[in-house]
Each structure stands twice: as C-alpha cells, then as structure tokens.
ZADO-1210 file (C-alpha; in nm, 4 decimals, padded with zeros to 6 digits):
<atoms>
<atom x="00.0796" y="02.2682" z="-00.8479" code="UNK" pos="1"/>
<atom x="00.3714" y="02.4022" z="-00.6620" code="UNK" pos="2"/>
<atom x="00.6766" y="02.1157" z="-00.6005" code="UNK" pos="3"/>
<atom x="00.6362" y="02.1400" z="-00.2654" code="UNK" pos="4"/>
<atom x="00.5734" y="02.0182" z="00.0657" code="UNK" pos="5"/>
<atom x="00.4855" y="01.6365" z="00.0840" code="UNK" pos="6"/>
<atom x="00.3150" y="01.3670" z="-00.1411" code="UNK" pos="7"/>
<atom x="00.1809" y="01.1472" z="00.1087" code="UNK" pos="8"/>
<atom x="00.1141" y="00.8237" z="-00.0205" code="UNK" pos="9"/>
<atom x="-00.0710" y="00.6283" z="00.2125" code="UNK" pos="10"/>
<atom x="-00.3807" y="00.7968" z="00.3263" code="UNK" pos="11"/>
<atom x="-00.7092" y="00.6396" z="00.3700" code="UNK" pos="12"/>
<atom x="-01.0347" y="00.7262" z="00.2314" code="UNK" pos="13"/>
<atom x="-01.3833" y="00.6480" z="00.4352" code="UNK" pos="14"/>
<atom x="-01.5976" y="00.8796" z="00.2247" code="UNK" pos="15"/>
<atom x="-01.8869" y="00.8067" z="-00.0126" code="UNK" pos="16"/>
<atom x="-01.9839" y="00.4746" z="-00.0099" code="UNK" pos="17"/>
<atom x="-01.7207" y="00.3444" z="00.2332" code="UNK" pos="18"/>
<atom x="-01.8849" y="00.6215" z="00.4853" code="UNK" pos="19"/>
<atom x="-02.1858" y="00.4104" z="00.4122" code="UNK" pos="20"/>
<atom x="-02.0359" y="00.0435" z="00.4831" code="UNK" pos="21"/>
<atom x="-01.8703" y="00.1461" z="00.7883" code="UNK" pos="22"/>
<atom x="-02.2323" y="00.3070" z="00.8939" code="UNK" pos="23"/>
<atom x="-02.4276" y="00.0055" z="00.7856" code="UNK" pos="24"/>
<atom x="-02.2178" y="-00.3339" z="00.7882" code="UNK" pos="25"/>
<atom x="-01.8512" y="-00.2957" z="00.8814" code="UNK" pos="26"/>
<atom x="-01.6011" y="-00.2066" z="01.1087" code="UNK" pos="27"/>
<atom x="-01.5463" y="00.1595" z="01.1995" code="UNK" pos="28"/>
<atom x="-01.4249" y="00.4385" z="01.4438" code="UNK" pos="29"/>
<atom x="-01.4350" y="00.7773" z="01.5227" code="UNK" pos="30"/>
<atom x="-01.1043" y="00.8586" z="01.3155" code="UNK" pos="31"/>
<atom x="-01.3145" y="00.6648" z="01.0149" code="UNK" pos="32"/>
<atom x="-01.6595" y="00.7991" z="01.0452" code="UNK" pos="33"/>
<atom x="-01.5217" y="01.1550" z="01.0638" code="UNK" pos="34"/>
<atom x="-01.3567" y="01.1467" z="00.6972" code="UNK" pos="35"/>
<atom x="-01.4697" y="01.4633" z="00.5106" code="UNK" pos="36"/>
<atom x="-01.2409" y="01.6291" z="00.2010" code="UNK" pos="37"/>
<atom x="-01.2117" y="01.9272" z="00.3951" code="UNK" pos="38"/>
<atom x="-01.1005" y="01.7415" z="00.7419" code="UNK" pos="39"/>
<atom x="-00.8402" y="01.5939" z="00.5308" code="UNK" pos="40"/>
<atom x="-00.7295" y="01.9185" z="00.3387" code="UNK" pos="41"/>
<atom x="-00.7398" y="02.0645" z="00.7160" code="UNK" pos="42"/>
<atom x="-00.4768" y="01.7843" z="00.7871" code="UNK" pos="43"/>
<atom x="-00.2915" y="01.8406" z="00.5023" code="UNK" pos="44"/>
<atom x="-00.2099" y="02.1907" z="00.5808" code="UNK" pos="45"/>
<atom x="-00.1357" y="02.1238" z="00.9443" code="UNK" pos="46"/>
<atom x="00.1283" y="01.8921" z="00.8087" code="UNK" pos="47"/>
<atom x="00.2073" y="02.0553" z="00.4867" code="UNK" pos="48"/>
<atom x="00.1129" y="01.7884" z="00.2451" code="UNK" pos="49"/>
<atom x="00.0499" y="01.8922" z="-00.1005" code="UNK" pos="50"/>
<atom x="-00.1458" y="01.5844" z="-00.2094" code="UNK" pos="51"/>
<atom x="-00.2660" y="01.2516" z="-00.0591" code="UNK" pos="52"/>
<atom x="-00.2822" y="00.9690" z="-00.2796" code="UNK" pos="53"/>
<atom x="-00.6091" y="00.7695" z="-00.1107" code="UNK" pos="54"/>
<atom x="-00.6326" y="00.4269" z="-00.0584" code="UNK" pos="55"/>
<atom x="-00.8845" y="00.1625" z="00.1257" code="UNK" pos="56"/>
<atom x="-00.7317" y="-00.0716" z="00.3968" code="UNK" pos="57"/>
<atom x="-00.9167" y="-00.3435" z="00.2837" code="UNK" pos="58"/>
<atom x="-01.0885" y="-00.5640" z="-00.0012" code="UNK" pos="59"/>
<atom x="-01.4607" y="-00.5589" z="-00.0483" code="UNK" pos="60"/>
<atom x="-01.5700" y="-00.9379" z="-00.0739" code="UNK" pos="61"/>
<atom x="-01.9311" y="-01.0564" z="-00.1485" code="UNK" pos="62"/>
<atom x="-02.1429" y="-01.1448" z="00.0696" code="UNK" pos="63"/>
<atom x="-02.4275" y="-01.5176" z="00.1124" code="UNK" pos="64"/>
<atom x="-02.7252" y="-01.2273" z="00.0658" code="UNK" pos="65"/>
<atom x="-02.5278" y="-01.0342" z="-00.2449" code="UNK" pos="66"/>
<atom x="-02.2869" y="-01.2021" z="-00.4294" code="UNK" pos="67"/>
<atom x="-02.2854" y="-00.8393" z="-00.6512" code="UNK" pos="68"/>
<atom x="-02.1715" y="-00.6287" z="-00.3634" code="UNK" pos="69"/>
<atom x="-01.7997" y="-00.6373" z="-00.4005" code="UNK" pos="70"/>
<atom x="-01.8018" y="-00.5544" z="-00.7567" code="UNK" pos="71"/>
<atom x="-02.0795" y="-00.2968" z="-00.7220" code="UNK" pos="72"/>
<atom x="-01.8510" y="-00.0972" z="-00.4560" code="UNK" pos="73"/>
<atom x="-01.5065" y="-00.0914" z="-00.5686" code="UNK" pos="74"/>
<atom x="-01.7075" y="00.0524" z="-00.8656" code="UNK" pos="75"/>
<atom x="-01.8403" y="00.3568" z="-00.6646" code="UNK" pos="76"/>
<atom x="-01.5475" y="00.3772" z="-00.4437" code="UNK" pos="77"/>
<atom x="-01.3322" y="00.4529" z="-00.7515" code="UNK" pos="78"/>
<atom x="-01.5790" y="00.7131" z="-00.8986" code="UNK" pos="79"/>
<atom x="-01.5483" y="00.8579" z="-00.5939" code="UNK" pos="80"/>
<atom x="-01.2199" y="00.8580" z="-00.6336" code="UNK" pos="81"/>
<atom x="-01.2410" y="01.0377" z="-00.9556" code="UNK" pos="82"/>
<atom x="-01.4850" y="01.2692" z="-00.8500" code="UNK" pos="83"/>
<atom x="-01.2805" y="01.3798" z="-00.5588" code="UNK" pos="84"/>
<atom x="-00.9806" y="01.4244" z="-00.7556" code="UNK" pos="85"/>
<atom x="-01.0989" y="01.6394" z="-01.0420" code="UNK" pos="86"/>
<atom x="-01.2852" y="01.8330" z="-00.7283" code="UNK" pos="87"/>
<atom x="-00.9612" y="01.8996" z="-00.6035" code="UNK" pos="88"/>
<atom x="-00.6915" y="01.9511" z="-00.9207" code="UNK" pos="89"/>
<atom x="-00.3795" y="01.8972" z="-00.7564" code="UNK" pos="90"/>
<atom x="-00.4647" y="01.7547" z="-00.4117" code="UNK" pos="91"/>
<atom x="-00.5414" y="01.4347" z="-00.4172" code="UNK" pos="92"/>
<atom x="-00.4613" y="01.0959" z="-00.6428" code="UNK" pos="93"/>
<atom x="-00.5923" y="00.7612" z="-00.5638" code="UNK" pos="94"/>
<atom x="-00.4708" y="00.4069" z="-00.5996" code="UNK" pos="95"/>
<atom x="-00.8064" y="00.2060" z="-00.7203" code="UNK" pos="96"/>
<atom x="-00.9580" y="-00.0713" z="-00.5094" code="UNK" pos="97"/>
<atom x="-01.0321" y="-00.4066" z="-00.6794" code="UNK" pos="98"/>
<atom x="-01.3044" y="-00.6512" z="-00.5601" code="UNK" pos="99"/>
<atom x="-01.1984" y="-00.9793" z="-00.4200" code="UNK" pos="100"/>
<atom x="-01.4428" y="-01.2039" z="-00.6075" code="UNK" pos="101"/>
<atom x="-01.1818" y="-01.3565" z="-00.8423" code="UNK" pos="102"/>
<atom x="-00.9383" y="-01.2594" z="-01.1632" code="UNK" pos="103"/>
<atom x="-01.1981" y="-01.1538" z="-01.4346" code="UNK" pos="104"/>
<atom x="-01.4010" y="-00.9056" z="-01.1778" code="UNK" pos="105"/>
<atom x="-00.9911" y="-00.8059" z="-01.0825" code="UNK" pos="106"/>
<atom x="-00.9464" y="-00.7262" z="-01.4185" code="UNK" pos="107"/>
<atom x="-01.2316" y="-00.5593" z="-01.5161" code="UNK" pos="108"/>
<atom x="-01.1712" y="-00.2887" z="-01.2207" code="UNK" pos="109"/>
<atom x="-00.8012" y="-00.2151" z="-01.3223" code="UNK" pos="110"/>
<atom x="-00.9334" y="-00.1699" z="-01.6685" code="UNK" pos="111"/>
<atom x="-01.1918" y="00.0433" z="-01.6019" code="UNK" pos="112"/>
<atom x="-01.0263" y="00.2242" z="-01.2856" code="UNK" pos="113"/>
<atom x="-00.7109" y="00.3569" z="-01.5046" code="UNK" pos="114"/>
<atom x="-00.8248" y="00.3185" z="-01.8959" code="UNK" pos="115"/>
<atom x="-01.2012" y="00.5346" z="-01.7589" code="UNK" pos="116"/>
<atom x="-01.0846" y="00.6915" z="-01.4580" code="UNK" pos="117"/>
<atom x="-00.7238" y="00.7576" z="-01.4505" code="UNK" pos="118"/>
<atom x="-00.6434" y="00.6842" z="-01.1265" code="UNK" pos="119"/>
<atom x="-00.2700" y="00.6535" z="-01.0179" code="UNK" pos="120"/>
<atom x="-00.2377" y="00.2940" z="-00.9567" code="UNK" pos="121"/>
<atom x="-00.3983" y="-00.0428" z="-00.7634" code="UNK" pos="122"/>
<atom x="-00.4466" y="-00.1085" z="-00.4034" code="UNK" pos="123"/>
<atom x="-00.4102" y="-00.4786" z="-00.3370" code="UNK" pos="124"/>
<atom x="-00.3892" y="-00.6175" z="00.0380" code="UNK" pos="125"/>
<atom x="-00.1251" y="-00.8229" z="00.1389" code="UNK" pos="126"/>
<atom x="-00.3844" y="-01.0873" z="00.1006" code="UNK" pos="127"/>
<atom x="-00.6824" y="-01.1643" z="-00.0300" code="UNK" pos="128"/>
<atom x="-00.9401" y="-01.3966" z="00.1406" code="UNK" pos="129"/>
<atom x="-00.5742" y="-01.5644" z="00.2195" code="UNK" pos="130"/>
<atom x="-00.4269" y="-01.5737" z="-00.1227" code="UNK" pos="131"/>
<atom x="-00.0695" y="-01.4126" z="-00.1304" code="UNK" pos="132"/>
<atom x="00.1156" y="-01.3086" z="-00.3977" code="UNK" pos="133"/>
<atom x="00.2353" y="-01.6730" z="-00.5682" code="UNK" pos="134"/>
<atom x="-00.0679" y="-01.7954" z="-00.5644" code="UNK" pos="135"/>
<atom x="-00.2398" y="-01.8794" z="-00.8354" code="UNK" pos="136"/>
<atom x="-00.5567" y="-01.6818" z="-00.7856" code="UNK" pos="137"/>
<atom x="-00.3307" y="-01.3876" z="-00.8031" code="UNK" pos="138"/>
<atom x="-00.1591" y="-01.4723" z="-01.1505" code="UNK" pos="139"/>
<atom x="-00.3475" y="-01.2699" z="-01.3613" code="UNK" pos="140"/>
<atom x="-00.4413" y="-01.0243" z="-01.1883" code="UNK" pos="141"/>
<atom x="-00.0209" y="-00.9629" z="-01.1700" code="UNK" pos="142"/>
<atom x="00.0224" y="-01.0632" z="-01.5151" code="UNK" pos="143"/>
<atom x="-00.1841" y="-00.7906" z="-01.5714" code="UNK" pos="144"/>
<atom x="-00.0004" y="-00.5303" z="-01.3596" code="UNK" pos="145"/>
<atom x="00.3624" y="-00.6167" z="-01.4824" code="UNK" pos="146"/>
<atom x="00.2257" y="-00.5292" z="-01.8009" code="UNK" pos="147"/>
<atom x="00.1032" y="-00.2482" z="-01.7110" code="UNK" pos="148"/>
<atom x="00.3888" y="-00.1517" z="-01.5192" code="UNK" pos="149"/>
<atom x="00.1793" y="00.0758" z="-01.3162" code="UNK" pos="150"/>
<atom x="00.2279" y="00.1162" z="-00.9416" code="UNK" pos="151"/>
<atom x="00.0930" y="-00.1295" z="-00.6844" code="UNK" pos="152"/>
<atom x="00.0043" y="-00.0211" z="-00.3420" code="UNK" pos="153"/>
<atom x="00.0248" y="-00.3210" z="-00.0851" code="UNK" pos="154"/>
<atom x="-00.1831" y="-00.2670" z="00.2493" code="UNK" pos="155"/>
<atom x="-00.1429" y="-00.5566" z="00.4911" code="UNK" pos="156"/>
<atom x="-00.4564" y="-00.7394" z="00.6416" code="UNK" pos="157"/>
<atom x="-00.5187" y="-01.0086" z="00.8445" code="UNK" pos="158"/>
<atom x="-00.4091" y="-01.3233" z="00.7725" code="UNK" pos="159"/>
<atom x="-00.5042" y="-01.6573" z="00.9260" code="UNK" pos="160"/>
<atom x="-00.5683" y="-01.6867" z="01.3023" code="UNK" pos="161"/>
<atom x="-00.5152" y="-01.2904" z="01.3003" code="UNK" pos="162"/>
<atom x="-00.6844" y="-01.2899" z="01.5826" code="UNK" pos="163"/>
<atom x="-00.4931" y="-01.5739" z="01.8074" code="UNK" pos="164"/>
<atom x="-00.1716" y="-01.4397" z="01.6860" code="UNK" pos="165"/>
<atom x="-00.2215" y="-01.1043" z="01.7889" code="UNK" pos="166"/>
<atom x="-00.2758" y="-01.2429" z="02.1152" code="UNK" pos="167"/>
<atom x="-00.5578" y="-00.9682" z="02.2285" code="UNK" pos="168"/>
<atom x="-00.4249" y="-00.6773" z="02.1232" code="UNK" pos="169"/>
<atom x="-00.5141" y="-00.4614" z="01.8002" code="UNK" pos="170"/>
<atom x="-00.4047" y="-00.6707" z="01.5023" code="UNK" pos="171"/>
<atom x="-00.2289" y="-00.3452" z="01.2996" code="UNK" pos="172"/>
<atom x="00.0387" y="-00.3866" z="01.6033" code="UNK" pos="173"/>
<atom x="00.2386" y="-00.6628" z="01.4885" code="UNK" pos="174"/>
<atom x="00.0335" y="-00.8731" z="01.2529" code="UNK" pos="175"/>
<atom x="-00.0205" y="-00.6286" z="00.9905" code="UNK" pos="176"/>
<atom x="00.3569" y="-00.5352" z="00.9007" code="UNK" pos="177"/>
<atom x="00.4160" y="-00.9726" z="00.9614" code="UNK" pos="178"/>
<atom x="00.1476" y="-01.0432" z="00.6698" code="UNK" pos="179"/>
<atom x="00.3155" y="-00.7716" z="00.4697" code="UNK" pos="180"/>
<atom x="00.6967" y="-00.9547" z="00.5198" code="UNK" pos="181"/>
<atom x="00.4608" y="-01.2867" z="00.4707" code="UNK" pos="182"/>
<atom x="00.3418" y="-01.1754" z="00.1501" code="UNK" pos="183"/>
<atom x="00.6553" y="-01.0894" z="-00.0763" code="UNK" pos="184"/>
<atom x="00.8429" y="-01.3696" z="00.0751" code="UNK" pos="185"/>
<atom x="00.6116" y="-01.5505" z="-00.0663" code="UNK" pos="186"/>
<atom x="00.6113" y="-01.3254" z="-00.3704" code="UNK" pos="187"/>
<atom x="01.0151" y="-01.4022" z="-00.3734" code="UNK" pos="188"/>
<atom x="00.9799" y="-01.8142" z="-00.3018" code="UNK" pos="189"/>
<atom x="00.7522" y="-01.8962" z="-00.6279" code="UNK" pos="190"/>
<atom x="00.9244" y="-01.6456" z="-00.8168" code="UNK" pos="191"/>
<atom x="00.6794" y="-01.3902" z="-00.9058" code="UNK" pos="192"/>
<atom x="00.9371" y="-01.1337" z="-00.9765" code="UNK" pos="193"/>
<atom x="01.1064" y="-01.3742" z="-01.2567" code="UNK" pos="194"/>
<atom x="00.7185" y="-01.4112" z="-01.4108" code="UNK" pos="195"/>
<atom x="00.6589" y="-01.0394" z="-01.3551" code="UNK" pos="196"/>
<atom x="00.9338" y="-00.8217" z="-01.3851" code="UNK" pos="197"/>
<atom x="00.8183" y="-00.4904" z="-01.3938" code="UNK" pos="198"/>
<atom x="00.5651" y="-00.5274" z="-01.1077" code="UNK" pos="199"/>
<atom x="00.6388" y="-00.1817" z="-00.8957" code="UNK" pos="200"/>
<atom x="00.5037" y="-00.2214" z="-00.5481" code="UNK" pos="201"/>
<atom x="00.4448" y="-00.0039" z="-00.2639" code="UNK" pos="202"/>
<atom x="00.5194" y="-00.1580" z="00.0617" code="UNK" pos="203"/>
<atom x="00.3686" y="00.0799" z="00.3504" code="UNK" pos="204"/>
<atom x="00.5441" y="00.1047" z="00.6860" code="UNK" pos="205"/>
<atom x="00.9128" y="00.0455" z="00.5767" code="UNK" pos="206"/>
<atom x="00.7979" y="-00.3310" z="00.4555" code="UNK" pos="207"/>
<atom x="00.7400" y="-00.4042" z="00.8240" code="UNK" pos="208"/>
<atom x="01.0238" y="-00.6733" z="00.9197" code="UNK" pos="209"/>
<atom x="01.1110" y="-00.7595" z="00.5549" code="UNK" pos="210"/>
<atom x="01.4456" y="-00.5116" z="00.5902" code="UNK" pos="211"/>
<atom x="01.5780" y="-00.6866" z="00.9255" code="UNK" pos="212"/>
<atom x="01.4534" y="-01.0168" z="00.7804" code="UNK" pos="213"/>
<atom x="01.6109" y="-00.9525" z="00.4296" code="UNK" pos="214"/>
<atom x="01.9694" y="-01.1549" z="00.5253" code="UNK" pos="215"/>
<atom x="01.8082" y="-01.4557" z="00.6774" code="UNK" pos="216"/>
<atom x="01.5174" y="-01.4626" z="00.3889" code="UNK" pos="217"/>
<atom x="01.8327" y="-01.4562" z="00.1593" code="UNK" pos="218"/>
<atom x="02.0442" y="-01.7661" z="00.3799" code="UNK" pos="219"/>
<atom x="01.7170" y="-02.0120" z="00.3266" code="UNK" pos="220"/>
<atom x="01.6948" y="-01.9333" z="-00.0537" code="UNK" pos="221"/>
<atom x="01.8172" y="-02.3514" z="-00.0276" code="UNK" pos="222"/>
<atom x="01.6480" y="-02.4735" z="00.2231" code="UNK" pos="223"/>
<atom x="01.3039" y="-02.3250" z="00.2493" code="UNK" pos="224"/>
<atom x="01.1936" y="-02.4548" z="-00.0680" code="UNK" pos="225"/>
<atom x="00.7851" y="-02.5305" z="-00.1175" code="UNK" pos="226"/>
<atom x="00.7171" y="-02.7874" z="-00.3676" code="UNK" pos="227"/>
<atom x="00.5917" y="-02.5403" z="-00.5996" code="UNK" pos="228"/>
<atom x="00.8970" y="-02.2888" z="-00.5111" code="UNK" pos="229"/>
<atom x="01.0817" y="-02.1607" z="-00.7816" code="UNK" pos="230"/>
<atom x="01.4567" y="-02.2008" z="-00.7065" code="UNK" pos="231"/>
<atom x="01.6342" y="-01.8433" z="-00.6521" code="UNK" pos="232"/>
<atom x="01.9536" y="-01.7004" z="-00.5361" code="UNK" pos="233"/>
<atom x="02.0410" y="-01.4780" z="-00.2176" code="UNK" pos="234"/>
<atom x="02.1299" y="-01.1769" z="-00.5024" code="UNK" pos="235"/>
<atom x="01.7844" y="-01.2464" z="-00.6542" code="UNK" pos="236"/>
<atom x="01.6324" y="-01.1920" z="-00.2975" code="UNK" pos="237"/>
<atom x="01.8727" y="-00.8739" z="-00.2798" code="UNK" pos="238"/>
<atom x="01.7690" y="-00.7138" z="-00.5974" code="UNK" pos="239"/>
<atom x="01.4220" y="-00.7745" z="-00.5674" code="UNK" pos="240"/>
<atom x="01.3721" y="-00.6076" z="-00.2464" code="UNK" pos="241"/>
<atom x="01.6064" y="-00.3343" z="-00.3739" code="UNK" pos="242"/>
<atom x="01.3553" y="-00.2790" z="-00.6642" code="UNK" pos="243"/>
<atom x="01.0569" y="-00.2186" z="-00.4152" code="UNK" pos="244"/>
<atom x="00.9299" y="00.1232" z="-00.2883" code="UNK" pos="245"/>
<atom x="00.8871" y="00.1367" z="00.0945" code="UNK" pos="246"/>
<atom x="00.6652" y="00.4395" z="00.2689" code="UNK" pos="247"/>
<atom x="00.7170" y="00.5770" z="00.5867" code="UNK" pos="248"/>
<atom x="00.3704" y="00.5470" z="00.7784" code="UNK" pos="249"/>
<atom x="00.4845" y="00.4256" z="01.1058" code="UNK" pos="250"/>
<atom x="00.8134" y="00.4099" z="01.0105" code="UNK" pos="251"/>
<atom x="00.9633" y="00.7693" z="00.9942" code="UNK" pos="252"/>
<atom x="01.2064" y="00.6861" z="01.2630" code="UNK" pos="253"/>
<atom x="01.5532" y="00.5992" z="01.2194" code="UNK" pos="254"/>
<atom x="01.4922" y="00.2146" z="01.3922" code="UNK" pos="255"/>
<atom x="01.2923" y="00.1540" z="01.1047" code="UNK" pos="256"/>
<atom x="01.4404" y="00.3825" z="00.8123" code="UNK" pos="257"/>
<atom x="01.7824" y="00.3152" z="00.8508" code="UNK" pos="258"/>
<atom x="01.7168" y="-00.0829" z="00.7902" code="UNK" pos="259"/>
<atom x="01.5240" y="-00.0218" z="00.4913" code="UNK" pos="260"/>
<atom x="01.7881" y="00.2106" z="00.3529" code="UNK" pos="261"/>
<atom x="02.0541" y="-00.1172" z="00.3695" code="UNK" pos="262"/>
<atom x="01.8502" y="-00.3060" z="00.1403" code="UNK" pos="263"/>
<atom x="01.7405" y="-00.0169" z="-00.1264" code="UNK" pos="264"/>
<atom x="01.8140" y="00.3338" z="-00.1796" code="UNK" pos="265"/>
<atom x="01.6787" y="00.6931" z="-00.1033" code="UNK" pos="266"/>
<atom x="01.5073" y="00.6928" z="-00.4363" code="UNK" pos="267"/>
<atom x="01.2545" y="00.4087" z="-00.3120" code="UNK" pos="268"/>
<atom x="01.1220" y="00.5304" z="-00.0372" code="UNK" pos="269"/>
<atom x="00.7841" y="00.7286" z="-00.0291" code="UNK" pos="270"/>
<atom x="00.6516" y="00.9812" z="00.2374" code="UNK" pos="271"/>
<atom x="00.3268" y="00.8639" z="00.3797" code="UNK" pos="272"/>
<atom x="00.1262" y="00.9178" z="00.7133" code="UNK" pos="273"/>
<atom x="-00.1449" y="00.6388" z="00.7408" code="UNK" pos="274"/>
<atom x="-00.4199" y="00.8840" z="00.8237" code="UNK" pos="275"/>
<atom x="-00.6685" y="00.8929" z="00.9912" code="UNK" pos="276"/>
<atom x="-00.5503" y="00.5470" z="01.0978" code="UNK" pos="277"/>
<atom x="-00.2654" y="00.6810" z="01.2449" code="UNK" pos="278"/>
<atom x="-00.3998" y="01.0178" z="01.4162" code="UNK" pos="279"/>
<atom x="-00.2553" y="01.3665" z="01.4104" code="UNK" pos="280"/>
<atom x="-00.0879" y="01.3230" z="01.6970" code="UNK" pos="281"/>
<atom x="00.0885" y="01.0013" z="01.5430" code="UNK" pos="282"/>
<atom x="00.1441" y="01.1924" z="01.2117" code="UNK" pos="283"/>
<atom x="00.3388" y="01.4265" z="01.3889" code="UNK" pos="284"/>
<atom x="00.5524" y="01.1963" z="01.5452" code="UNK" pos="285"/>
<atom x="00.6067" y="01.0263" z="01.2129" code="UNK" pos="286"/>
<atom x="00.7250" y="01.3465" z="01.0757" code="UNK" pos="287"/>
<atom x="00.9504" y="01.4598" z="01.3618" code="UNK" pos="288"/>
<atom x="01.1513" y="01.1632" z="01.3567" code="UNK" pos="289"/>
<atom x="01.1891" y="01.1772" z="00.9837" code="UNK" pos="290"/>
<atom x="01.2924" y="01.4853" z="00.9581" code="UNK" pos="291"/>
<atom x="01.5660" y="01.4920" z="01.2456" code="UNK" pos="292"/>
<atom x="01.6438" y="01.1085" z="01.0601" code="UNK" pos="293"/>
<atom x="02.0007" y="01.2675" z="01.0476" code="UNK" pos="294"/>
<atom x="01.9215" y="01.2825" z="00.6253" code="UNK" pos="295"/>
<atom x="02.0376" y="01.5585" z="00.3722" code="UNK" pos="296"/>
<atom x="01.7870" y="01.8215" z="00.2211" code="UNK" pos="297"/>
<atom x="01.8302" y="01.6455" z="-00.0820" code="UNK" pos="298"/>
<atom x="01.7271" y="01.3351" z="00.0530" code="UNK" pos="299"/>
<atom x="01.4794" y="01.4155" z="00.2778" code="UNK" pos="300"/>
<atom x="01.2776" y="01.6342" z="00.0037" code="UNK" pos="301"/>
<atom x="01.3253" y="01.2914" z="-00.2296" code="UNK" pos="302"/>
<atom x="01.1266" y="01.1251" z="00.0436" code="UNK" pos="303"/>
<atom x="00.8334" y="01.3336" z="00.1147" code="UNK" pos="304"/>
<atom x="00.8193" y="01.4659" z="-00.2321" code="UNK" pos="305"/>
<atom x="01.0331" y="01.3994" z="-00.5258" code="UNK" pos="306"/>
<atom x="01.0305" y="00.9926" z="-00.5698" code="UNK" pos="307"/>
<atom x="00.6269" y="01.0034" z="-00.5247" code="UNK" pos="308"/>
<atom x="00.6726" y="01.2910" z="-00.8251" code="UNK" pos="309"/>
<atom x="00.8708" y="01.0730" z="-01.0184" code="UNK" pos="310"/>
<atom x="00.6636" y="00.7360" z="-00.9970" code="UNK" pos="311"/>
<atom x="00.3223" y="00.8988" z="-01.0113" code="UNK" pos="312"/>
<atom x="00.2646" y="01.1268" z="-01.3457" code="UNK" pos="313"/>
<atom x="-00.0179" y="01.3098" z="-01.2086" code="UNK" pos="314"/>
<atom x="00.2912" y="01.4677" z="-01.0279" code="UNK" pos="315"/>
<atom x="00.5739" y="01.4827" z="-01.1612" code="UNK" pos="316"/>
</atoms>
C-alpha cells in the first residue's frame, strides 16, 4: 500500500449483521441502510482516503427475549470485520466491538477479536449501559487493555436523560462530545490512568469540550473530589490528556483543532470523517477546513496519515 492520502479513523460500518439489526430491531437511516464496501471505497476515492479503520457507534446489549444476542453479534460483526479486511488488503482495518453484558463476555471478545482475528484495536462507548471509565464494571475490561497496550477507540453515546438534555434536538449535537468530556474526567478523577498506564485511547471529534475544559478540570483537581476519587494533581490532568489521541470528525476546523493542539501535540491527532454519519457533504467540509487549518505539509500529512501509520501496524 502506497503512504498516501488519508487513514481515516473513524468510519462506521452498517454492513452484515448490523445491516440486519438496523432492518429488523434498531435505529437506522438512509446514510445507514445504504452501507455497501463499494459505496464506501466510492467515498474513499472522492476524498482520497487510503483506508478506513471501521467502527460501530454503539454497544450491542441483550435483550428480556435473548439474553445471547449481544455476545452472538459482536461475534459476527467482527468476522465481518475480518472478512472485509482480508477482501480488501490494504483498505480497510477495524477496531472490534465488545458486547455489553459484563467483564468475562468483554474479555472473551478482545481475546478472540485480536489473538483470532487481528483486528486493529477495541471500540468502547463513552459508556456502557451508564458505566464510565472508573467504574468498576469497567476494571477489567481496562486492566486488560493497558496490558495489552493496544489502541482504544472511544465513541460517545447517550448518557442519562440524553434525551431531556438534548432538549429536542438530535442528541450527537451536543450530548455526544459532553458524555465523551464526561467520560475521561471521570477516567482522570478515580485515577484510571495511575491503575492503567499504557491505556492508548482514541477520542473522536477533538475530545469534544475536554480541550477548552482541560484548565478548569485541572483548577478542581482539590475540590471535586468523589468519595472514591483518587487524589491527583493539575500536571497529572495535563499529561494525561497530553497522552491521548484526538480525531478530527467534526472537528477539522481551526475552533476546534487549535484547542486540542494546546493540550497535546501534532503527533496525537488522527484524521477521521465520521461517515456516513457525517455525509459527504459534511466530509468535505471537515476536510476543507483542515487543510486551510493554517498547518505545515509536515503536519498536516502527520494528521491524515502518518500518526494513524505509526499507532496502527497494519499501516505503518
């Protein structure tokens, strides 16, 4: 594969089986229901991406009439997966979705998805039937990962009362990059980074508010203390969120790069596109304003190409 072009790493897949939930018992939409490979190698060229590393927006969760159903589709999903990607040398990589029916299912996925399969990496929402990062359903599932070290792709969600906070409008407006800020300030307030230190996540959409937010989430390091808070210090906030990749769905322009570039560096941020969530004509927009972001060459092909390269060995 030629190092060029973009690595976008935030793309959606609704193929296979998820082509089959959306059809049959969840939410879809025309930009959903129309996912084919060759609609998104189609997009790829229009854009010139070299390879999309896929991803599901949500968590599969069983259900009162099959308990089974979570585990039995993150299975398929990530054959898929694997299936697409040896279809397509080159073009596509995949982080692998876990089911959200506790630690030992969790841990039989990642296992299986990148001991069997090979994917890239793990999609985890920002949270899980309302467990965040901290939390102690998530401990060894992230025990896991930090050993690991392997690359953690974090898609926000609803959280509670999505739908009265969003206050009628389409929850991915504000909500969505709120749970994701939510979620490692939680992350940073019961000190999963001291338990886990080589956790690498992927934050999509610039982290959302976490860059603007970073200064104040560093001022109440002693005073916003939970009762089962681990005590930290404004330079552990600081070199935590330097340590985390951001991508640019939603985010190429400069109102939202140029914060997350004060609290990391060129080398952590990742091209990515959110399709078919975000639409072409979004996509292109994303792109524009990253590319007239006022950035070098150097830096700008470190963003759409070279840092996803680097972190994922299927490219580099």
């Amino acid at each position: 594969m030629a190092a060029a072009g973009r690595i976008d790493v935030h793309a959606h897949y609704f193929g296979g089986a998820v082509a089959d939930l959306i059809a049959g018992r969840g939410p879809g939409g025309p930009d959903r229901d129309r996912w084919t490979a060759d609609t998104a190698l189609d997009v790829m060229a229009e854009f010139d991406i070299t390879a999309q590393i896929l991803s599901l927006p949500f968590t599969p969760m069983a259900t009162p009439d099959d308990p089974g159903f979570a585990t039995r589709f993150a299975r398929q999903v990530n054959e898929d997966y694997a299936e697409l990607i040896a279809t397509h040398p080159g073009r596509f990589g995949a982080f692998a979705v876990l089911p959200g029916t506790g630690a030992d299912d969790m841990l039989d996925e990642i296992g299986y998805a990148l001991d069997t399969l090979h994917l890239d990496g793990i999609a985890l929402n920002s949270n899980i039937g309302g467990h965040y990062l901290g939390s102690e359903f998530m401990e060894p599932v992230l025990a896991e990962l930090n050993r690991r070290r392997t690359p953690v792709f974090i898609h926000p969600t609803d959280c509670a009362h999505a739908a009265e906070l969003a206050l009628g409008r389409p929850r991915s407006v504000i909500e969505f990059p709120f749970d994701t800020a939510r979620n490692i300030v939680n992350a940073l307030y019961t000190g999963v980074f001291h338990r886990h230190p080589n956790l690498v996540l992927i934050l999509p959409h610039c982290g959302g508010p976490l860059p603007s937010l970073s200064w104040r989430i560093s001022e109440h390091t002693t005073v916003a203390i939970g009762p089962d808070d681990t005590p930290i210090t404004p330079q552990h906030v600081a070199d935590m969120l330097a340590r985390l990749y951001y991508d640019t769905a939603m985010a190429g322009a400069p109102v939202s790069l140029l914060p997350t570039l004060q609290i990391t560096d060129i080398s952590h941020v990742l091209f990515g596109t959110d399709w078919p969530a975000a639409p072409e004509p979004t996509v292109a927009r994303t792109i524009d304003q990253l590319v007239h972001a006022g950035l070098t060459a150097d830096e700008l092909h470190a963003i759409e190409y070279g840092n996803t390269a680097k972190l994922l060995s299927r490219f580099g």
